[in-house]
C-alpha positions, 0 to 999 in steps of 0.5 A: 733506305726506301724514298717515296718519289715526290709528283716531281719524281714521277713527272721526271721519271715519264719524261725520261721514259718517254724521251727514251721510247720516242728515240728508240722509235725515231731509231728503229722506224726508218730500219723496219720501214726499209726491211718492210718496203724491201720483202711488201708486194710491189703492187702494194710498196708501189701504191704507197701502202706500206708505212709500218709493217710489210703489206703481203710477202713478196721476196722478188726483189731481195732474190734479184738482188742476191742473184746478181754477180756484181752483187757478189762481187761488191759484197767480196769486195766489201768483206775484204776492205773491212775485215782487212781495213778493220785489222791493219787500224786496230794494229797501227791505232795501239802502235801508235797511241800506246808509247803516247800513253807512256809516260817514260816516252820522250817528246811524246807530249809534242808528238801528241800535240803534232797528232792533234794538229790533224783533227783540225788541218789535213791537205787536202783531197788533191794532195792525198790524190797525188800522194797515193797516186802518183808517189805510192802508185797504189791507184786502182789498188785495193791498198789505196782504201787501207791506206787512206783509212788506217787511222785518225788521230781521234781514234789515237786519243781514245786509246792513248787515254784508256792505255793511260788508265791501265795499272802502271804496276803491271807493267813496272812489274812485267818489266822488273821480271825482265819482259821486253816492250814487244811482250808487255804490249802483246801480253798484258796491255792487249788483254786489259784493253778489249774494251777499247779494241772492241770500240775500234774495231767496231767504229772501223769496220762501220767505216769500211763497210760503209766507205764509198768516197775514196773508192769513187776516186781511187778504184776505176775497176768495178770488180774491185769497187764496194758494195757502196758505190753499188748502193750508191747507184741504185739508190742515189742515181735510182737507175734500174739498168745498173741492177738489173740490165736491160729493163726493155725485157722485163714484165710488169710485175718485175719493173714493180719490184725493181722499185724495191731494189733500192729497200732490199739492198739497203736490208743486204748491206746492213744487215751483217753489222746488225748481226755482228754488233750484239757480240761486241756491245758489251765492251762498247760502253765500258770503252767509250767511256774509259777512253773519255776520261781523261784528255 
């Protein structure tokens, strides 16, 4: 049946639509603002011109920022604590929130109970420094950044919630048939939870690609150091000696563009996540909101 809307329909349908585009704005703004800042003119980015769209086209400063070695390294680096960091949680996450999500599993409403005491309590930055410091001896250990980061129990629960929602048939009858726990889990839970893995896997790898504090406090060595903390310098400290050495022998129109620097490493570092994430948008919503069904 066809319902003509009423002027207070028309007048929620504008609000609604006009809420949407002004986030989409406030969202995309700050993204193109940067990536125009990063390839402008510097004389122009210098003088304030570029506010929207790039004022000429001037790549200086994005070729500094990829021809710099620290730069490879920290990128290496980087790609490494994620796709590693990303691998290991996906996999303990599951290990761990699936047998929470059988009911057949003893004690596992005390353990989820322990598991959500940590949402609220931990021990601490100084106790986690002597844990992985001293009794797991992983300082100055890219390890040290997996460990830290493997799991939390609010990645727990959103598991433990969509593997709850799974048919309970299947498994009775993967079991009936004979298939042990390691092959039920492997063949027929994993892939009826792509949507929630995708959901994991994108929160986690966000976390490693943009992670800095942990490798501030556990990775003395810059060759095993983030593209974070290399970010971090630039764009927090603003110091144009650790991007591009002595600034004594650089012409004007070089210094100009250094400060772009802080703009075009933002573009380099964001940019992978921006290409990886249409791939998995599709499963992200579907997760989220099976995972937030029930508690």
């Amino acid at each position: 049946m066809h319902f003509q809307k009423t002027f207070g329909d028309r007048v929620f349908d504008f609000v609604v639509y006009f809420l949407v585009v002004l986030i989409i704005v406030i969202t995309l703004y700050p993204l193109i603002y940067v990536f125009s800042m990063a390839i402008s003119d510097p004389i122009a980015a210098a003088r304030g011109d570029v506010w929207f769209l790039p004022v000429g086209i001037n790549l200086t400063a994005v070729r500094k920022v990829l021809a710099d070695p620290q730069v490879i390294t920290y990128y290496g680096n980087t790609i490494w604590f994620t796709v590693v960091g990303t691998i290991c949680g996906v996999i303990t996450t599951s290990l761990c929130a699936y047998p929470l999500s059988r009911k057949e599993f003893l004690h596992r409403k005390l353990i989820t109970k322990i598991v959500m005491v940590t949402m609220f309590f931990n021990g601490g930055i100084i106790p986690t420094y002597i844990v992985v410091g001293r009794f797991l001896h992983l300082y100055n250990s890219r390890w040290a950044i997996i460990v830290c980061a493997l799991t939390t129990a609010w990645y727990v629960m959103i598991s433990r919630s969509f593997f709850e929602s799974l048919p309970d048939e299947i498994i009775e009858s993967a079991r009936i048939d004979g298939a042990s726990e390691y092959r039920i889990f492997g063949q027929f839970v994993l892939p009826l939870s792509k949507p929630i893995l995708a959901v994991l896997t994108l929160y986690m790898g966000v976390g490693h690609w943009n992670a800095y504090f942990n490798s501030m406090l556990y990775l003395s060595d810059r060759t095993k150091q983030p593209l974070a903390l290399y970010i971090r310098s630039v764009v927090i400290q603003n110091t144009l000696s650790s991007a591009l050495g002595n600034t004594e022998a650089l012409t004007a129109a070089e210094i100009l563009s250094a400060l772009q620097l802080k703009y075009a490493v933002i573009i380099v570092s964001v940019l992978p996540m921006l290409v990886i994430y249409p791939f998995i948008s599709k499963n992200l919503e579907k997760g989220l909101m099976i995972g937030a069904v029930k508690g």
